[in-house]
N, C-alpha and C positions, 0 to 999 in steps of 0.2 A: 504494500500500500504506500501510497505516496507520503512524502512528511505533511505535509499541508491539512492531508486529508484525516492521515494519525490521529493529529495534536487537536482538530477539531471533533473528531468519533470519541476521543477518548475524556475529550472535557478538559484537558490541558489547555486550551485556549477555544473559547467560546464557539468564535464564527473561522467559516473558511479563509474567508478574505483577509480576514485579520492575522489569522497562519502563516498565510503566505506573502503578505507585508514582510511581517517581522522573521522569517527564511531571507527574503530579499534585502532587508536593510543587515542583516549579520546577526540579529536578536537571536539564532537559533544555531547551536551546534549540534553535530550524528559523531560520537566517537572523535572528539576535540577537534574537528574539521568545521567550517563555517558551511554550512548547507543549503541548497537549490533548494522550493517547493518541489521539485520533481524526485528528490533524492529518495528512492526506494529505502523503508524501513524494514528492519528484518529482527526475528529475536536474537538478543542480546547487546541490541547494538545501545547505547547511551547515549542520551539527550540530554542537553543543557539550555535552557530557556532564561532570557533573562528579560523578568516581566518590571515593572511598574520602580515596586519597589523589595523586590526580592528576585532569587536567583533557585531558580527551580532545575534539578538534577535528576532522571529518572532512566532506570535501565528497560527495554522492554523483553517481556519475559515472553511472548507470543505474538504470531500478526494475526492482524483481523483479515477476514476476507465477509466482512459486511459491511454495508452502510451505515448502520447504528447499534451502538452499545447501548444497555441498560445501566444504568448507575451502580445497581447493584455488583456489577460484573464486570465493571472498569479495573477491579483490582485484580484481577484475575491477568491484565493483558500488561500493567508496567506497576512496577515497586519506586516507590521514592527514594532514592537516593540522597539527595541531598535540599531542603528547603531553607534559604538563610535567608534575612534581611539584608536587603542594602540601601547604602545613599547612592544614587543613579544619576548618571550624568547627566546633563541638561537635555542631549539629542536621545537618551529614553524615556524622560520623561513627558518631551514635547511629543513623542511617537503616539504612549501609551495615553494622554489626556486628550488626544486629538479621536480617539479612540473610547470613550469613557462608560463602557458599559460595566465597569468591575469583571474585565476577563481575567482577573487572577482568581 
């Protein structure tokens, strides 16, 4: 499945559009590489998102092959690795408030 498509099935980032913004501005690493919307995700590969005002780290432990997860069953598909707080530089914060729906 594509990343774009991932981080929005999975609830890591709300909408697609917004996915794949922030893949194209750098907001999103696959295995410490700066990643395409296009970049195919695979188990085990590890995602670093860096939202708002924190930095979100998650390994994926399976792929999907559907359009929609249940909440329930989100955790089934990536484990947290790492969620920290940050101070965000000026060019993510003007990204994520241009943006302002609480996609964290």
């Amino acid at each position: 499945m594509r990343l774009d498509k991932y981080l929005q099935v999975t609830g890591l980032i709300k909408r697609r559009t917004l996915s794949t913004e922030a893949c194209r501005r750098g907001l999103v690493k696959v295995n410490q590489k700066t990643a395409k919307p296009t970049k195919e995700v695979m188990a085990g590969d590890l995602i670093e998102i860096f939202l708002a005002r924190r930095e979100l780290t998650v390994r994926v432990l399976q792929e999907i092959h559907s359009n929609s997860l249940k909440k329930a069953l989100r955790p089934e598909y990536f484990t947290i690795i790492k969620d920290e707080a940050i101070n965000c530089p000026a060019e993510l914060a003007d990204f994520w408030a241009q943006n302002e729906t609480n996609d964290e």
